[in-house]
Each structure stands twice: as structure tokens, then as C-alpha cells.
C-alpha positions as CSV (number, residue, x, y, z in Angstrom):
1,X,94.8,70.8,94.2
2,X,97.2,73.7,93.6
3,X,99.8,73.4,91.0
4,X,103.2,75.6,91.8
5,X,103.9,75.9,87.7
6,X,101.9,77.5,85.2
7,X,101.8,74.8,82.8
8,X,97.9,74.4,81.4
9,X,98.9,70.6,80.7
10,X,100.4,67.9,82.4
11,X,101.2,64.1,81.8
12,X,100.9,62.2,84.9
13,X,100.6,58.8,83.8
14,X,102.6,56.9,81.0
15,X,100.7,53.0,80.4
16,X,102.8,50.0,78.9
17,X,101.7,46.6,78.1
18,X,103.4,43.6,77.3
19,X,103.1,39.5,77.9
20,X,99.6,40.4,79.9
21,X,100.8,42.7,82.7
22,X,100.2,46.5,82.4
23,X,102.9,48.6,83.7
24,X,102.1,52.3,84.8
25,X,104.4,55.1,85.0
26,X,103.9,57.9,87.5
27,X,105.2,60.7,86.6
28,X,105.8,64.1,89.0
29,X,106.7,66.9,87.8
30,X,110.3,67.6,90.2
31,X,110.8,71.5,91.1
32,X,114.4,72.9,92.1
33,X,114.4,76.0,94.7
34,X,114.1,78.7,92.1
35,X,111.1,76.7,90.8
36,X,112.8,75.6,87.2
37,X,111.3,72.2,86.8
38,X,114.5,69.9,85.4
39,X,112.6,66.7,85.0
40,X,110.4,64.2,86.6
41,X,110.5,61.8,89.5
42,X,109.1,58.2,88.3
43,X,107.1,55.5,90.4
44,X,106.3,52.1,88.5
45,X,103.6,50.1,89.4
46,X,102.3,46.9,87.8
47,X,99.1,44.9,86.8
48,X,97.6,42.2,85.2
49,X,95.9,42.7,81.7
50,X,93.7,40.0,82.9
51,X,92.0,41.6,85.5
52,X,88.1,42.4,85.4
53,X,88.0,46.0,83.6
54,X,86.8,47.6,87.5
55,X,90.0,46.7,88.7
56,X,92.0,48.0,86.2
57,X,89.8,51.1,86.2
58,X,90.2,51.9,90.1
59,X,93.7,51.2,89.5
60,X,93.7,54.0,87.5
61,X,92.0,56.0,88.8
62,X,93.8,56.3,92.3
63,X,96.9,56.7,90.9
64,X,95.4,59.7,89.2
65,X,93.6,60.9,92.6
66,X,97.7,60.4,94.0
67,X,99.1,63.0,91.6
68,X,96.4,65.4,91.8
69,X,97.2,65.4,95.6
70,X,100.8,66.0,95.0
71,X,101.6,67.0,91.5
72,X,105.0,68.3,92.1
73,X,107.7,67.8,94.3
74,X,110.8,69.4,95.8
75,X,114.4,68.0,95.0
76,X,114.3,67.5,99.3
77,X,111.1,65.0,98.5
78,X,113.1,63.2,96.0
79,X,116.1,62.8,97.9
80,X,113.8,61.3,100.9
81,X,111.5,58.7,98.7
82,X,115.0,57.7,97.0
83,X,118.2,58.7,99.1
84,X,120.0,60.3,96.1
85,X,120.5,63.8,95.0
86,X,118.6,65.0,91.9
87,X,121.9,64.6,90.0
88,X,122.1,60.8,90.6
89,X,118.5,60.4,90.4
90,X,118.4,61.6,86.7
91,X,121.6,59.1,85.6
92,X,119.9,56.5,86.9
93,X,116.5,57.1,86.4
94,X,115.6,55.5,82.6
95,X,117.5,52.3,83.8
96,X,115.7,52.1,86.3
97,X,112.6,51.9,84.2
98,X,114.0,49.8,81.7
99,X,114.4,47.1,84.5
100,X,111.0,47.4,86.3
101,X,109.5,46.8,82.3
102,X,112.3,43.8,82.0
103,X,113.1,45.8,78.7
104,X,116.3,44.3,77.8
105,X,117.3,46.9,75.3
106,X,116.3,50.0,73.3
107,X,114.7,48.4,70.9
108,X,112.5,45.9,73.0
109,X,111.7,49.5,74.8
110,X,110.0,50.8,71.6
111,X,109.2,47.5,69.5
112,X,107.7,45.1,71.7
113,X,105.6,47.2,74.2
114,X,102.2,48.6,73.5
115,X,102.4,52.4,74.5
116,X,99.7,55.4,75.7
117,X,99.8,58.5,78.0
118,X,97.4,60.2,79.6
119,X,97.2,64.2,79.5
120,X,95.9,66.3,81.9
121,X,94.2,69.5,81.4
122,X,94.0,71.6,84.3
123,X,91.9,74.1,83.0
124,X,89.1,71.5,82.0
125,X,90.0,69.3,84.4
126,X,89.8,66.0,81.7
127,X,91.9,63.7,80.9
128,X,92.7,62.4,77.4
129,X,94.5,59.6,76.3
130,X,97.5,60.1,73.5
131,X,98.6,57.0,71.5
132,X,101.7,56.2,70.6
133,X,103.3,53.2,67.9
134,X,106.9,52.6,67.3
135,X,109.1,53.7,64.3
136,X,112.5,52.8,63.1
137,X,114.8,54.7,61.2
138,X,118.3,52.8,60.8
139,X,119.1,51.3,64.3
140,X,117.1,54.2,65.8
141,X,113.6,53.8,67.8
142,X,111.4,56.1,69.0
143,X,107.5,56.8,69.0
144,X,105.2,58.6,67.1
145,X,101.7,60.0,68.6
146,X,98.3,60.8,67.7
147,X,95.2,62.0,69.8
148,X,93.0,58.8,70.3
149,X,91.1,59.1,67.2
150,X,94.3,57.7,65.5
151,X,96.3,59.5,62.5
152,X,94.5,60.9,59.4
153,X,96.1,59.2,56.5
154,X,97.1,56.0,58.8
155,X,94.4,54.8,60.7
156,X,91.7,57.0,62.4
157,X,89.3,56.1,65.2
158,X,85.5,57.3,65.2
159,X,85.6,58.5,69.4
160,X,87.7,59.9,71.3
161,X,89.3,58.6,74.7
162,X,88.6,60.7,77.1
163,X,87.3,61.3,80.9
164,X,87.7,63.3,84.0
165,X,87.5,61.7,87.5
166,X,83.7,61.3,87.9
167,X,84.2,58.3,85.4
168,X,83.2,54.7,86.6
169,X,86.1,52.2,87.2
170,X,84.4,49.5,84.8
171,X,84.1,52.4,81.7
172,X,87.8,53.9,82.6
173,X,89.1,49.9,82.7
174,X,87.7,49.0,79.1
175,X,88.9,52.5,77.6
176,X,92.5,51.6,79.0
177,X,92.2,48.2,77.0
178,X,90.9,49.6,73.9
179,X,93.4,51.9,74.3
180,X,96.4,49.5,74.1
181,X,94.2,48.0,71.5
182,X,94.0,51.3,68.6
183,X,98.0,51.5,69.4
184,X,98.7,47.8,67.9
185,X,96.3,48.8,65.1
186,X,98.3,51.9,64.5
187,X,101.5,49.8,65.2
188,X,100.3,47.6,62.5
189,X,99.0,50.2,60.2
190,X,102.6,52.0,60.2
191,X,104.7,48.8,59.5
192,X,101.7,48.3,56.3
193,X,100.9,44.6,58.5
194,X,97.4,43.4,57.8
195,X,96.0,40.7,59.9
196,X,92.7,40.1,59.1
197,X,89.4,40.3,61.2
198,X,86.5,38.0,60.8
199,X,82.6,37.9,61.8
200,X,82.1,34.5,63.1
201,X,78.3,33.2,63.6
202,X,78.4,30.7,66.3
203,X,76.0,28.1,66.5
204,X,73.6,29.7,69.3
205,X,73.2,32.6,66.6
206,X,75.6,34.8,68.1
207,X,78.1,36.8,66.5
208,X,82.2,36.6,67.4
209,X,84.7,39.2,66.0
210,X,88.6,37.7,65.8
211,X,91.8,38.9,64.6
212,X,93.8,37.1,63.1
213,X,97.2,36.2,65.1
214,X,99.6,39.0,64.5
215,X,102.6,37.1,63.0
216,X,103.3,35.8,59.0
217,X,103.7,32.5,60.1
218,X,100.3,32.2,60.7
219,X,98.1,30.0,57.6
220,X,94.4,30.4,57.7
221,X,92.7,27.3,58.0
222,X,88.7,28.2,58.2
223,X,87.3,25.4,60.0
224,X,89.0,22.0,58.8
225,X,85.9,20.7,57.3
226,X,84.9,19.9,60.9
227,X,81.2,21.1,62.6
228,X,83.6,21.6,66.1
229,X,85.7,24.3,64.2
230,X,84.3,27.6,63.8
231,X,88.5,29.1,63.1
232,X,91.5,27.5,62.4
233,X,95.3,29.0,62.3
234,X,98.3,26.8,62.3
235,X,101.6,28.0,62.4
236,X,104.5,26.9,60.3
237,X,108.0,28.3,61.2
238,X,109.3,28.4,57.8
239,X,107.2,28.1,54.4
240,X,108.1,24.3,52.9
241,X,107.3,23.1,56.9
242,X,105.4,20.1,56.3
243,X,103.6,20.2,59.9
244,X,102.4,23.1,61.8
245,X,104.5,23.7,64.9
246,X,101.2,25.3,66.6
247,X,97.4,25.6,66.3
248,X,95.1,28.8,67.3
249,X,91.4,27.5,66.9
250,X,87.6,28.4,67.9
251,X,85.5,25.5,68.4
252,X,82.5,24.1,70.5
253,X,84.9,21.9,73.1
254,X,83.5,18.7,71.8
255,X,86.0,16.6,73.9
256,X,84.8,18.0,77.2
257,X,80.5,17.7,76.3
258,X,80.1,21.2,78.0
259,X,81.4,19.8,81.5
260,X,83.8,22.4,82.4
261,X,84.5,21.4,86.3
262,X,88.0,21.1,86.8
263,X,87.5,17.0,87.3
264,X,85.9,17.0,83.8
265,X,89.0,19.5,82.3
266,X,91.9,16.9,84.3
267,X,90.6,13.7,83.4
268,X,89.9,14.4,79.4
269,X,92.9,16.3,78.6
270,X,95.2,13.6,80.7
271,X,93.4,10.9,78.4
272,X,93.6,12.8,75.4
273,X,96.6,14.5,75.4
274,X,99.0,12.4,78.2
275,X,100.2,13.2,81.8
276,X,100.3,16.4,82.8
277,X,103.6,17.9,84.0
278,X,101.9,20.7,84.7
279,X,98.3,21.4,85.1
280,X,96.4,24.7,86.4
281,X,92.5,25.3,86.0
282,X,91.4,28.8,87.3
283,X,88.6,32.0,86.9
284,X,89.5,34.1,85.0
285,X,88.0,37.5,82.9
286,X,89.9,37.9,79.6
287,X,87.9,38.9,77.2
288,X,84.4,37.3,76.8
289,X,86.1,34.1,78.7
290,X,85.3,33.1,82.1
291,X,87.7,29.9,82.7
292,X,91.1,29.4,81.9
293,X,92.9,25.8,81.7
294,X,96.4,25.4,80.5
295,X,97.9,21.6,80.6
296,X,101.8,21.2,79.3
297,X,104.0,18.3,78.8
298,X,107.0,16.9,76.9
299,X,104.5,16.8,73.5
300,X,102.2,19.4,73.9
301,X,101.3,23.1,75.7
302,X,97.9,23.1,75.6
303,X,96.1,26.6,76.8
304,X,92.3,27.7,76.3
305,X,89.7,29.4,77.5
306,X,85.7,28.7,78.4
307,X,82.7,30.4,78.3
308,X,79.1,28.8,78.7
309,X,76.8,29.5,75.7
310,X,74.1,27.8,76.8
311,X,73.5,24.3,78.7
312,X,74.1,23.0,75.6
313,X,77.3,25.1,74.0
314,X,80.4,25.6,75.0
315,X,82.8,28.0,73.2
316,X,86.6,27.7,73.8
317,X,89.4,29.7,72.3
318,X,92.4,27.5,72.3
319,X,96.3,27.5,71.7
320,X,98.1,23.5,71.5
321,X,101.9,24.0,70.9
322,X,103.8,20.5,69.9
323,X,106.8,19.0,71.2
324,X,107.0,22.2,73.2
325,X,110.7,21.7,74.9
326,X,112.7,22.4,71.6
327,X,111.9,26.0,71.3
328,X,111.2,27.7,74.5
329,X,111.3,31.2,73.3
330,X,109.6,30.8,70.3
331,X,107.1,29.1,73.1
332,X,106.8,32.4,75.0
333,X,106.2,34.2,71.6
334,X,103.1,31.9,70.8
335,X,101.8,32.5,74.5
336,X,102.0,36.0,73.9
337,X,100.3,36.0,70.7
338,X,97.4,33.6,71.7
339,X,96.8,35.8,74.9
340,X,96.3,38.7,72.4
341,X,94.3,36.8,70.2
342,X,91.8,35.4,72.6
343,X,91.8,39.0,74.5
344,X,90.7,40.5,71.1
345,X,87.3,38.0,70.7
346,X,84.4,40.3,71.0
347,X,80.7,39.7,70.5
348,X,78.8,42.3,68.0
């Protein structure tokens, strides 16, 4: 490792999440001849949220072992990996990003995707993770930041985020998720939302942490008056809305008598809820859930997620949208927010 520039601390990795894929940013620090560094030459790579916390961890990690190997490069390197001159390479460079995130704008940039960097210091040879929530002033975005341990006078963390490269994948993986996890809080915290969070004790004793979903719309329910609902939220578009246009629940999967085999999954939801248009039943880590089933038709969008208790108890975490066809995108926005919500569910 042998760094041309002086600088005690670099920033080699920028992370963004949004709709369950994490998107990293590579960033290497671009020297001219007369070793002036005028900016940074970008790489974007992609991942899924859902992926077991090793993978995500290794991920990680060899990009990191990638820019220790080659921390800076030459205008020459840049105009081989791209075939432009630095010149063209910097007007082009932030679109570029914008359209690897799908980021249609500015403010979907800053608003609408969950934010961290990591910092590396050369003389320690750590890494430490820098978190960062949107703010608005006018029509203009940008980000704040704060260590890991949050803002004093906002919202502060007890430990730090930190490592150095001796870390293992499955530790590195979770702190990346807990990561994008204290930036929504902060998010939250800034824009004075409170979503509360509730201890749930299931019936095998246990002991479930939830948040509820991050959106207004949302009307806590508790659990219906019904022994198969540990959590109800329904979701009602506008305030004198006589039905909900979506449910978010925790319950025991009654319907399905703790048979989760794909057969079991097809043949009850088909009978219960009507043909299936489209029908997928996979594996799946997200969370504390092991199975993911998602069935969708011209009257419902039905989504959850399984894991095994016990021979006798089933838990499932589940998201049925109605007459899903009339409002696509407020469709994706409900996906989105159930992902979160069922990737937040933690056992104490």
C-alpha cells in the first residue's frame, strides 16, 4: 500500500440504499502530472439488501482491499478504464451516477436514499463509518453528517461504527445495515417524524421489536381483537377513507397451520385470496425471516415473510394491498415501506 498524497484521511467508499438494493460508490482519488489531485474517478456497483449479512460483508470488504491496492490513479488510468479525457470525465461524471442509482432528480438524490461513507485513516489503518440525513432549505438539498454515534442534540447512538480489515464478513455485513438503519433514525429525527417502536411478546415467550411503518397514513390497529394478530397497521390514503387501501400485520399464519412448503403456500392463498397472476415462493434472509412468498392479482398483492417458531408456531410478517391495479406507484411506495418494516423486526 503506498499512497502518492499526503492526506492522513481518505473516503473510499460512499453506500446508498433504496427499494432493497445497496448501491456502492468507489471512489479514487485521480492525480494530474504535477500530482494536484482535481477530483475522483467513480465505479458503482450494486447489491441486494436482502442478502445474508456475509455476503454483504465480503462485498465490502473487497472493494475496500481494491482501493487499498490502487488508491490513486493517473489522468492516463482514467482515460483507459473510460476513453475520455479528465475534462469530459468530470462533466459527465455526477450523471452518470445519478443514472446507475435511477435517481430521477436532485431531490430523489438527497430525499429518498439512505446515505453513509466510510473514512479511512491511514495512519490507524481503521475505518469508520460517517452518517449522513437529508435537509432542505427552499428547493435546495443536501446532507448533513455526524460520526456514527449520531448528533448530540438530535439523536445519538451508544457505539461507534467502526473496523479495520481483520473484521469478519458476517460482523462488517450487520454494521453496514445498522448503518443505513441510525441514518433513517436521524432522517426521521431531523424532519421531528416519530414512528413508534413496540416490544411484542410472541406466544412461544419470545420477544419481537417493530417500527412502526414510516408514513402518516399509517393507523395503528393493535391486534383486531383476534389471538392470530400480534400487530395491525392499515393504511388509509386520506383521513375520512372509510376502508384501508392496505394492511401491515404480525400474526401466527393461521391459514397455512404451520405448513410452509410451497404446495401448502399455492394452494391456500389461490383458495383464499383467488388465482394468482403472479406467484413466486423463495429463501430468503431478511431480517429474522427465512421464506418469502408474494401472490398478486387484480384484487389483492399479497407479500409476507416466514419463519418457524417452533413445530407448532409460525410467525409471518405480512403486507395485502387491495385492488392493487389503480395505483401502481402508490403500490411501489407500500412495497418499499413493508420491506423496511419487516427488515426492521428484531428479537431482544
Amino acid at each position: 500500500m503506498q499512497f502518492k498524497l499526503p492526506f492522513k484521511k481518505r473516503i473510499p467508499l460512499v453506500l446508498l440504499q433504496r427499494n432493497g438494493m445497496i448501491y456502492c460508490q468507489m471512489q479514487y482519488e485521480v492525480l494530474r502530472e504535477d500530482r494536484r489531485k482535481p477530483g475522483y474517478y467513480v465505479e458503482m456497483y450494486e447489491l441486494g439488501q436482502n442478502k445474508p449479512a456475509f455476503e454483504i460483508g465480503r462485498f465490502i470488504l473487497n472493494l475496500l482491499d481494491r482501493f487499498l491496492n490502487h488508491p490513486e490513479w493517473m489522468e492516463s488510468e482514467v482515460w483507459k478504464a473510460s476513453g475520455m479525457t479528465w475534462e469530459n470525465y468530470l462533466d459527465s461524471v455526477d450523471e452518470k451516477i445519478m443514472e446507475s442509482l435511477g435517481a430521477k432528480s436532485e431531490k430523489d438524490y438527497y430525499m429518498y436514499y439512505r446515505m453513509f461513507h466510510i473514512e479511512y485513516d491511514v495512519e490507524s489503518d481503521r475505518y469508520k463509518i460517517e452518517l449522513a440525513w437529508p435537509i432542505t432549505k427552499g428547493k435546495q438539498y443536501y446532507n448533513d453528517f455526524s460520526p456514527s454515534t449520531g448528533k448530540p442534540g438530535l439523536l445519538t447512538f451508544p457505539t461507534p461504527l467502526e473496523f479495520d480489515s481483520t473484521i469478519a464478513p458476517e460482523l462488517l455485513g450487520r454494521m453496514v445495515l445498522e448503518a443505513f438503519d441510525r441514518c433513517q433514525q436521524l432522517t426521521d429525527a431531523a424532519a421531528g417524524n416519530k414512528f413508534e417502536v413496540k416490544e411484542l411478546t410472541l406466544f412461544d415467550g419470545s420477544v419481537l421489536e417493530i417500527q412502526m411503518p414510516r408514513d402518516k397514513h399509517f393507523f395503528d390497529s393493535g391486534d383486531m381483537g383476534t389471538a392470530e394478530i400480534y400487530q395491525m397497521y392499515e393504511y388509509f390514503p386520506k383521513e375520512d377513507a372509510e376502508d384501508a387501501q392496505a394492511q401491515f400485520f404480525l400474526g401466527i399464519g393461521e391459514e397455512l397451520n404451520c405448513d410452509i412448503s410451497q404446495d401448502n403456500i399455492t394452494a391456500v392463498w389461490e383458495s383464499n385470496y383467488g388465482k394468482a397472476e403472479f406467484l413466486e415462493i423463495k429463501a430468503v434472509k431478511q431480517g429474522i425471516y427465512c421464506l418469502r412468498a408474494e401472490l398478486r392479482n387484480k384484487t389483492i398483492h399479497k407479500v409476507s415473510y416466514f419463519v418457524q417458531q417452533n413445530k407448532k408456531l409460525l410467525l409471518e410478517c405480512s403486507m395485502e394491498v387491495f385492488q392493487p391495479g389503480k395505483r401502481k406507484k402508490l403500490e411501489e411506495k407500500l412495497l418499499e415501506l413493508f420491506e423496511e418494516f419487516a427488515g426492521r423486526c428484531r428479537r431482544k
